[in-house]
N, C-alpha and C positions, 0 to 999 in steps of 0.2 A: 586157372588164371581168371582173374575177377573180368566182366564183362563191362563194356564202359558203354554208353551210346551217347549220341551225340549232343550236343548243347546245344539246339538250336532254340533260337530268337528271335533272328531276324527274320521280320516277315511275317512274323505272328500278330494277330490282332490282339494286342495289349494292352489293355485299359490305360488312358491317361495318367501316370502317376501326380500328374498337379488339380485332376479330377476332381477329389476327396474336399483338396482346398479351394476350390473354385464353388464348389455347390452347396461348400458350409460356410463362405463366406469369410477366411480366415487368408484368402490369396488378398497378401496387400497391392495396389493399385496404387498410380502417382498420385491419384484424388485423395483416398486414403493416410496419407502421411500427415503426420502432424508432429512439432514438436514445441517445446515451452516458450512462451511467449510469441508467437507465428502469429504475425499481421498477414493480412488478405490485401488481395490489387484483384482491381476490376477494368477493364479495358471503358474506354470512351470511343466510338467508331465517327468515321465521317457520315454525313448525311447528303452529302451530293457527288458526284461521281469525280469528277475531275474538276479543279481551281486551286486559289489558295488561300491561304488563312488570314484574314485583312487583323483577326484579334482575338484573344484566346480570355476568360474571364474565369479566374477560379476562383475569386474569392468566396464566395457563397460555399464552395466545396471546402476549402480549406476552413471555414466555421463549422463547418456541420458534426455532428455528433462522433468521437470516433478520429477522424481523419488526421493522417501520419504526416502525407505529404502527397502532391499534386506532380505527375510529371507531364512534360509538354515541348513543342519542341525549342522554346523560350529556356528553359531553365536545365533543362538534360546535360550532361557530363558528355563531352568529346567522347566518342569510341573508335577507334580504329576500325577499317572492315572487318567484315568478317572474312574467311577463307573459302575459296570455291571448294568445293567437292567435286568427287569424278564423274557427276552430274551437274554438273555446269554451272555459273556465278548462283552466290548466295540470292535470300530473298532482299530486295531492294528492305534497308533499313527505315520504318515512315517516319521515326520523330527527327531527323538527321534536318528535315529544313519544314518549310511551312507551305509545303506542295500536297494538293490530290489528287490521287490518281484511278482511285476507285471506290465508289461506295462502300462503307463499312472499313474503312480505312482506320487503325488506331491513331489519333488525335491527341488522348491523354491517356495517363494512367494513374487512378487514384488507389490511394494504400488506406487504411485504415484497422484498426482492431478487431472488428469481423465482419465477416462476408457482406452483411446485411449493412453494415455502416457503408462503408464502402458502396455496394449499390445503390442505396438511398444520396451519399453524396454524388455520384456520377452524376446522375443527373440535373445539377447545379454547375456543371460546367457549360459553360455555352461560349458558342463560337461564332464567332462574322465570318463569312466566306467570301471570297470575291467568284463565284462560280462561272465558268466556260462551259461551250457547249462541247458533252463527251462522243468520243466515238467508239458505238457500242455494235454494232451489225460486223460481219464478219465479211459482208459482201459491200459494207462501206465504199466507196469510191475514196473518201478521206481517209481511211486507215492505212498506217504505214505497213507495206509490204518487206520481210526480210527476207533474206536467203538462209537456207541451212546452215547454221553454222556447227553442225556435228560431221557433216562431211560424207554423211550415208546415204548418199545421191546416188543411183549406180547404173549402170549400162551395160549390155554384152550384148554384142550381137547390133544388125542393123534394125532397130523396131521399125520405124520410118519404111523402108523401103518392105520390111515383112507385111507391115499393114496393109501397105496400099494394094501388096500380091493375092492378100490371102482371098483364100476361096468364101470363106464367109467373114464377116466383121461385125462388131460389136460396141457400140460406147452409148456408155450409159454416167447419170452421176448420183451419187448416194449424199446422204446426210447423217449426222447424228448428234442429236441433243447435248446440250452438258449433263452430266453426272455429278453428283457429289457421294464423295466417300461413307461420309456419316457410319462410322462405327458408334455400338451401344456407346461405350465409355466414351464423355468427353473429354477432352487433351487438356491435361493438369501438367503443371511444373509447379516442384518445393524447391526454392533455393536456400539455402543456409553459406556462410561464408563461416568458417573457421581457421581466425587468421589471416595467409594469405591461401587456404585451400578453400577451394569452391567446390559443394555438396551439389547436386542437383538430383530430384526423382521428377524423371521426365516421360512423358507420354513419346517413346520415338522408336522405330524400326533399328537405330542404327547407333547404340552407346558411342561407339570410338569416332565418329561425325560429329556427334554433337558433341564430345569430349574434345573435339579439335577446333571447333566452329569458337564454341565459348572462349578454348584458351587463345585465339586469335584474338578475339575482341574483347577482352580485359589483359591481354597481354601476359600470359601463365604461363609456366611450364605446362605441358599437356598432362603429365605426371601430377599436376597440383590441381586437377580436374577431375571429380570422378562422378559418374552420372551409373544413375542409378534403374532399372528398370525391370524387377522378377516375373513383373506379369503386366500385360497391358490388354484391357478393352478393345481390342479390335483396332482395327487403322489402314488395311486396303492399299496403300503406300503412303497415307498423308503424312506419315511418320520418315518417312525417309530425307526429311528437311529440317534441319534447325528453323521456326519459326521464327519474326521477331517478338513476341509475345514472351518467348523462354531465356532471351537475353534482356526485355524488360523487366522480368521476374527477378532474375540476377543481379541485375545495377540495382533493383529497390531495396534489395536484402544485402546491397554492400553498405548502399548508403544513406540507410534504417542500421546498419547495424543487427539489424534482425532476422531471424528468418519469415521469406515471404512466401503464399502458394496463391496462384493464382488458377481459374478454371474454366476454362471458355461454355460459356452457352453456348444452346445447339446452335443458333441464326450463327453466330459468329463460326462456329463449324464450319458454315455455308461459303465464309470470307476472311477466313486466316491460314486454313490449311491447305488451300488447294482443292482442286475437283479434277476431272475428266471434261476435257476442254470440246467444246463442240468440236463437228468438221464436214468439210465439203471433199468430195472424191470423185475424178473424175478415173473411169477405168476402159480403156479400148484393149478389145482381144482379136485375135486374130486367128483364125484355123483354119482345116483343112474338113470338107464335106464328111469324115471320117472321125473329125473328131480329136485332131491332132493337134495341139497349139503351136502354133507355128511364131505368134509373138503377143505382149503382153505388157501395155503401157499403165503405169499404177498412179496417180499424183494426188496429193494430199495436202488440202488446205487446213490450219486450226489457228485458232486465235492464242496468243498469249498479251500477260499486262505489259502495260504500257511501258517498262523500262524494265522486265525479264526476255530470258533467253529459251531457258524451260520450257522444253513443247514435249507431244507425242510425237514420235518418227510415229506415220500408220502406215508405211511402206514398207516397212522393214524385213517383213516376214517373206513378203510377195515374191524375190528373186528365187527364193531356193523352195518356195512352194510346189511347184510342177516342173515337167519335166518340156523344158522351152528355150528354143534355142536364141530368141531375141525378147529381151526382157528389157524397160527401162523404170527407172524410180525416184519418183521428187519429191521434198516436201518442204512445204514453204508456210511461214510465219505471217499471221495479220496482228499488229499491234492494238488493242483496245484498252478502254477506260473500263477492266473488268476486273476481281479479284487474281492473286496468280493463281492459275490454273497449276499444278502437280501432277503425279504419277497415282493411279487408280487401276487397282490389279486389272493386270496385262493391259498397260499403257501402248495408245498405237496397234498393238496386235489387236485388241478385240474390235475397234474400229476401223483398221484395214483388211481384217476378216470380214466385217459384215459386208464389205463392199465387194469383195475379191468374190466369195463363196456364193453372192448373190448372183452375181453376173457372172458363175458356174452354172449354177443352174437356169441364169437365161439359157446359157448358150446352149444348154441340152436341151431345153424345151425347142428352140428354134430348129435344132438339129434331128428332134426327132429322139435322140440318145438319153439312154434312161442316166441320171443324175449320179449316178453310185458307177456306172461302167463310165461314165466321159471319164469320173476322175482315175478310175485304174487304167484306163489308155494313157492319161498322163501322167502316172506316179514315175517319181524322180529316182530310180535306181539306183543313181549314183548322185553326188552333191553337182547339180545344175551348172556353176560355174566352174568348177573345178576339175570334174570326172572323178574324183576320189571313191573309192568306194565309203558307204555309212561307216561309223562305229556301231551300229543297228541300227533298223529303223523295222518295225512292221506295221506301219501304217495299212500296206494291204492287205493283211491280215484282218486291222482295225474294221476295215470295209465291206470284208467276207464275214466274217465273223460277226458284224452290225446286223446287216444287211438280214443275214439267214435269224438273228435272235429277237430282230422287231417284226418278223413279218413282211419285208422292203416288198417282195418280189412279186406279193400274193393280195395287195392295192392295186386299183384301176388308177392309171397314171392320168385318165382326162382330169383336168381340171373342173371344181363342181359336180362330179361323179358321186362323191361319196355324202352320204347323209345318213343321223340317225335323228328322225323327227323332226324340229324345227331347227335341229343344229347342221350345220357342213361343216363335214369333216376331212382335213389333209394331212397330210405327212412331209416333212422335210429332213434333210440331212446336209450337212456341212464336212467337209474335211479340216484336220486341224493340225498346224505344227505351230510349235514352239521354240524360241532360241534354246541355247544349250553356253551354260559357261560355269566356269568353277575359279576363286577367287585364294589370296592367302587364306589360311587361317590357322591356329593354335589353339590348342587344348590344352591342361593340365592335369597328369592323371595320378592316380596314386592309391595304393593299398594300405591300410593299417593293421596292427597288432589281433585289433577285431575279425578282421578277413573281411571286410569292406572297402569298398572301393569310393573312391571321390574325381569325380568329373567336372573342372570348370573351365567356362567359358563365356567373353563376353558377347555371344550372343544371343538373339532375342526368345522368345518362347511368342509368337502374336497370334497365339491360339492354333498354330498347325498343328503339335505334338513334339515340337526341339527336344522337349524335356524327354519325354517317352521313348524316341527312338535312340536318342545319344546315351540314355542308361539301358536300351536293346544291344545296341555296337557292343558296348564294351564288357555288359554281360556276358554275350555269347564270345565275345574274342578273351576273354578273363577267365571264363570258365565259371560265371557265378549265375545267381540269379536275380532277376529284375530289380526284387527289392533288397539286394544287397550291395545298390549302386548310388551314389547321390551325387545328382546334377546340380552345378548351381550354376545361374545362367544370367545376362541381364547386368552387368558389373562393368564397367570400363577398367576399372583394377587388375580385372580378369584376362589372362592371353587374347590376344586379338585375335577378333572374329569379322568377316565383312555383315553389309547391309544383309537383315531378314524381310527381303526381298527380291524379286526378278526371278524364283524361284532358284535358286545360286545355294542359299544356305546348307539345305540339306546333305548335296553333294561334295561341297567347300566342309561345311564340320564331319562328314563322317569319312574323310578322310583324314582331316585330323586326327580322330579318333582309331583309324586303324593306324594310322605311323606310330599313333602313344601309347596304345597296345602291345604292339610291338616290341618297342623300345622298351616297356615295361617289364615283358617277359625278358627281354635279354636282358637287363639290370638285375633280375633276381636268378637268373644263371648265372652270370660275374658272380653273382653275391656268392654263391655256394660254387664256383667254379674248381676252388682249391680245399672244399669239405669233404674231408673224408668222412663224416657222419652222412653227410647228405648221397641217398642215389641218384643223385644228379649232376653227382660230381664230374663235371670235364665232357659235359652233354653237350648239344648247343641245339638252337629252337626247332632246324627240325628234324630234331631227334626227341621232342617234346610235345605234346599238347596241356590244356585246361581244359579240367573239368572237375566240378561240384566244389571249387576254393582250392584246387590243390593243381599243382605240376605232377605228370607222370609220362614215364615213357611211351609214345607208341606204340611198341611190341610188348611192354609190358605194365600194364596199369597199375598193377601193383606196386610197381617200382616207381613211387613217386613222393611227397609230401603237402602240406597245405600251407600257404602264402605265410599265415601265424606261427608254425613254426620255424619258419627259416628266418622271418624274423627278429623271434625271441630271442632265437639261439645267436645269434649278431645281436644282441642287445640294441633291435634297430623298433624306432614308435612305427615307423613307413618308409617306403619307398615313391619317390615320385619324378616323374618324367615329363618333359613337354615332347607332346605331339604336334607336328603340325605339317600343314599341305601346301606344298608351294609348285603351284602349276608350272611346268616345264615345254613349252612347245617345240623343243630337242628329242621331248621323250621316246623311247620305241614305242610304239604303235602309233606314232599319233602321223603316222602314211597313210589316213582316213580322215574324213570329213566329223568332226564329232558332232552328233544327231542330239535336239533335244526331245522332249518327249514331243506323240501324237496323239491325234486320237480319231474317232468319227463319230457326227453327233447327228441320232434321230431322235426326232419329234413328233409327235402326232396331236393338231391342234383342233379345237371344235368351235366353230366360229356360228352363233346364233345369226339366223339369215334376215331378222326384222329388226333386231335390236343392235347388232353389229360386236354384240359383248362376245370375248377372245377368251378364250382357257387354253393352257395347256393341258391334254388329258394324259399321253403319256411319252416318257424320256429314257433314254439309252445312251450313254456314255461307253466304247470301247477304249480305253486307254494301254497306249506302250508307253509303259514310265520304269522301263529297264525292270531294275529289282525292287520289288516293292520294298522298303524296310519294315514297316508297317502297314497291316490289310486293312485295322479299323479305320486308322487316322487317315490314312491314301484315299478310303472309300469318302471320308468326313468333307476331308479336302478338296475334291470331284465336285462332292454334293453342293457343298457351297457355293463351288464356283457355278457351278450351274445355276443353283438360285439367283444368284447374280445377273445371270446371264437372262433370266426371264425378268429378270429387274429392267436390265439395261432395255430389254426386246420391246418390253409393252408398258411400262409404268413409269421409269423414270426418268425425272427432267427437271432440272436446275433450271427456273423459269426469271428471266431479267427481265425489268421494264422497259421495253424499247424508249422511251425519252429516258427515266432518270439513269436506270443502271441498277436499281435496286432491286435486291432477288425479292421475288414476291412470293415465296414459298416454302424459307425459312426453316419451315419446324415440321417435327414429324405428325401434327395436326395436318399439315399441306404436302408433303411430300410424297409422291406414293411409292411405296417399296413393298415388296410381295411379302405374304404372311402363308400362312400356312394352309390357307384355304387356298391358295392360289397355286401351290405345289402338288403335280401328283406323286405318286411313289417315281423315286429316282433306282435305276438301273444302273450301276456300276462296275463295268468288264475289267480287269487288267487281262491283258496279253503280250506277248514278248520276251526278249531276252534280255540279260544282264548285258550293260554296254561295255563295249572293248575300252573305253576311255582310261577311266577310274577304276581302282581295283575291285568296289563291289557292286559297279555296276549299276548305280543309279543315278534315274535326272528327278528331275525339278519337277514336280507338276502343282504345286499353288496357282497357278494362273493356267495350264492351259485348258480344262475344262470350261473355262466360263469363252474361250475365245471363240470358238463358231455355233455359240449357240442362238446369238440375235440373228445370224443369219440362216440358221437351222430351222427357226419360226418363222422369219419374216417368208421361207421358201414353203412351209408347210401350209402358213398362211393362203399364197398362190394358187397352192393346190388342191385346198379348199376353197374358194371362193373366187380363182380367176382374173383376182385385184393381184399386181404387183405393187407392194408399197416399197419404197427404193429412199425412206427417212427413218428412222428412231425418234422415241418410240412408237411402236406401235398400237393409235387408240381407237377406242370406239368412232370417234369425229373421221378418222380415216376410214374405219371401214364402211359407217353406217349408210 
């Protein structure tokens, strides 16, 4: 009897399959797109924070070399809103009246024949303001205060009466700067109208949103929408919103009759897509001399624009953090004259980490209690509010296992103890969790004559690996190999897929992908059910596996055939099947708390003692992200965030002018973002089990690496030098 082994895939570190195209330059991009006759638009911004428009003068622009047409909120075409998403009201429409409300505001938008016409007319627009004075400070007295309207305010237990008992107490309040996303690629949109079908190639996280958003606001069928996206430049979450920049690109190319592409500059970066919105936190703990949290008050200030809803919750993570029997959590809105602020990988969690994790490690320093044991006294066993047992969780694993592979234990814990020359040296570490959730989604799978398979879906690829790991799934569930799979991704045409973000995708398409696998196999057992030629006649799947293109028995491999010929022999081109994942909260198992991924994050930083200049010199990431599907892209993914993470810690900051409002920082000339002298070697653990949830057992981790690691420095910081700093980022001017 022939020998078969197994097909394994998943989990294998698998070279990028959109690799090849990304580094020969052949991956189309929205910016990229072009088609015959494509006129350009160029945004016109406001120049004062908040007022309104006393007069709008295009004439000089409408002369100038080139120019198609001027739009403005004088002459613009009635739109209907747009439709909310399940992230909350659209972005406020700007040309809809002759309001401002934040600097860098669009005001007009000129078209022209190319790029260059077009920017050269822009600047022949001018504008009369009638300007007011904006409210730009967070701690404003003037700025309107909202309540939560997401609803994720929460309580258990009496915090109040826990605090005033507790044996030791704790309140402290944190800060953190704005952020901005700024991926390399800037966010292009091509619109073409054909007919009444609207083409769009859009810079966005999320096709079937913005396929929904557009068909709201020109009134389409969503069917008569299709947006386009194979590959995008980067995007952090700025993508995860229809701009209005991508519905003025649309209206210009209905009514041009042309196709339009418009492309934001970086500054505009700064003020069309959203950033990472500062915040104020205030956090009181309570414990027992032991080291026991006995309660745990978390509240969270952040700013949004002046007429958005769109915030970070930073509270969010904080209830089912430890293991505490009075927890309470708020987060509350300041309205400003500022850009809208958006979602920027791990919104909320990495800013209610730095705060939480910080004032972890006050409280062990005050206690006496080494930083790494406080948090295993209070690891959450079971889900905090509930008592359910995890779907997994080995965080304390993540901790042990940290702990003994950086050296934790084998540091002089005094603070300013350690030095080498004129540098002092400390160590910090944060603990880390992440939400956990899984969404619809659909796949469509299918084999050919070839013995090739075809994978689509319309979801995103924004540089994780979607492409790589969804032709890993269905390789190893097919029985083929890698490259006998093609993904095509990035389509609204394509089965629906949710947003590629909140780390959700992964585990939402790979199980699509095993239901369509599935389904697949049984389709070509049906097919041959009643073939007496076939030995597979009157089998059923598991009396079968795949492997190497073919079906064969499990007891006997020989007895089997390949995908090609079964269906020659039915004179069939393919077989094809939709897969898809429809979360059930009825399901069995789900008698348990579904756990997202964790991790623990150490640090060791060297802080020069005359000059105040900050390095990280080395980093340790342990992560439980269930089943890995892929080791390189998982590792890729970590690393990233981590970069990130020393981004957010020490360099970066969305810098507004206290009077105007204007960012004074604009461009990657002023920005500071870590390069590669600024990273040491990154250390990346997976540990853990596959989660009971999902059938293969994996979570999300795109965002949780980057979550405790500002607070993983800002602690190592402490411990070398003595200074608590308790704001983002953190710089020289603090430490020096």
């Amino acid at each position: 009897m022939t020998t078969v082994t197994a097909n394994k895939i998943i989990g294998e570190p698998v070279d990028r399959i959109d690799g090849t195209l990304k580094v020969t330059g052949a991956a189309t991009y929205p910016s990229d797109v072009t088609y015959p006759g494509m006129a350009y638009a160029v945004l016109v911004g406001s120049t004062i924070a908040v007022g309104r428009i006393r007069a709008i003068d295009t004439v000089d622009a409408l002369a100038a070399p080139g120019v198609l047409t001027v739009l403005t909120h004088e002459n613009i075409p009635s739109l209907p809103d747009a439709p909310a998403s399940p992230f909350g009201p659209p972005p406020r429409f700007p040309l809809r009246d002759d309001r401002v409300l934040h600097q860098g505001q669009h005001v007009a938008v000129v078209v022209a024949e190319s790029p260059e016409q077009a920017r050269n007319a822009a600047r022949f627009v001018r504008v009369d303001y009638e300007e007011t004075v904006p409210v730009l400070a967070i701690d404003d007295p003037a700025a309107p205060i909202r309540s939560n309207p997401f609803g994720t305010d929460a309580e258990h237990g009496d915090v109040i009466a826990a605090l005033a008992s507790a044996e030791v107490g704790y309140e402290e309040t944190f800060r953190t700067a704005p952020v901005t996303n700024n991926p390399l690629g800037l966010f292009a949109t091509v619109a073409c109208w054909d007919d009444e079908r609207l083409v769009v190639h859009e810079s966005t996280q999320w096709p079937m949103q913005a396929r929904r958003t557009l068909a709201g606001v020109f009134s389409l069928a969503e069917t008569a929408v299709r947006v386009l996206v194979p590959h995008l430049g980067g995007a952090f979450g700025a993508g995860l919103r229809t701009w209005p920049h991508t519905i003025l690109t649309a209206l210009a190319a209905r009514l041009l009759d042309r196709p339009v592409k418009l492309v934001l500059t970086r500054p505009q970066m700064f003020t069309a897509v959203g950033h990472r919105p500062e915040s104020v936190q205030r956090v009181r703990l309570g414990a027992t001399r032991e080291g026991r949290l006995v309660a745990i008050d978390h509240e969270g200030t952040a700013p949004v624009a002046a007429e958005e809803f769109t915030f970070d919750r930073m509270t969010t993570g904080t209830p089912d953090a430890y293991d505490c029997p009075n927890v309470a959590v708020r987060d509350r809105l300041v309205a400003l004259n500022i850009p809208n602020p958006g979602f920027m990988r791990a919104p909320g969690h990495a800013e209610g980490s730095f705060a939480l994790e910080s004032a972890m490690d006050e409280l062990a320093f005050r206690l006496g209690i080494d930083p790494v044991e406080l948090r295993l006294r209070n690891f959450a066993g079971t889900h905090p509010r509930t008592g359910l047992p995890w779907s997994s969780n080995a965080l304390r694993e993540c901790y042990r296992l940290g702990a003994e592979r950086f050296g934790w234990y084998v540091r002089d814990p005094v603070p300013r103890s350690m030095r080498d020359g004129e540098w002092l040296v400390g160590c910090g570490m944060a603990g880390v969790t992440y939400q956990w959730y899984v969404t619809p989604c659909q796949v469509r799978i299918s084999i050919g004559r070839d013995g090739t398979a075809r994978v689509a879906c319309a979801g995103t690829d924004i540089g994780t690996g979607t492409y790589t790991i969804t032709a890993q799934l269905a390789a190893e569930m097919l029985g083929l190999d890698v490259e006998q799979v093609h993904v095509e991704l990035g389509d609204s045409d394509l089965p629906p897929a949710p947003q590629s973000g909140g780390s959700g995708l992964a585990t939402s398409l790979a199980g699509a992908v095993e239901d369509g696998t599935r389904r697949l196999l049984d389709a070509f057992l049906d097919l041959v059910g009643t073939d007496d030629r076939s030995p597979l006649r009157g089998r059923t799947r598991r009396e079968v596996t795949a492997n190497a293109g073919r079906l064969h028995l499990v007891s006997d491999p020989d007895a089997g055939e390949p995908y090609a010929h079964m269906l020659a022999r039915h004179d069939l081109d393919e077989l094809t099947v939709i897969g898809e994942k429809i979360p059930d909260p009825q399901a069995p198992g789900l008698d348990m708390a579904p756990s997202g991924a964790s991790a623990a994050q150490f640090v060791e930083v060297r802080v020069h003692e005359e000059l105040g200049m900050l390095r990280v010199s080395r980093l340790l990431s342990v992560m439980d992200a269930g089943t890995v599907l892929n080791e390189k892209t998982a590792r890729s993914q970590v690393s990233g965030a981590l970069v990130m993470g020393i981004g957010m810690a020490m360099l970066e900051e969305t810098v507004f002018d206290p009077a105007t409002g204007r960012i004074t920082n604009g461009t990657f000339a002023d920005y500071l973002i870590p390069t590669h002298a600024d990273i040491p070697d990154v250390d990346v653990v997976f540990v853990g089990e596959p989660d009971r949830v999902n059938p293969l057992g994996a979570k999300g981790l795109g965002e949780v690496g980057l979550v405790g690691l500002p607070a993983a420095v800002a602690n190592a910081v402490h411990h070398a030098t003595g200074k608590r700093i308790r704001s983002l980022p953190i710089t020289i001017e603090k430490l020096f």
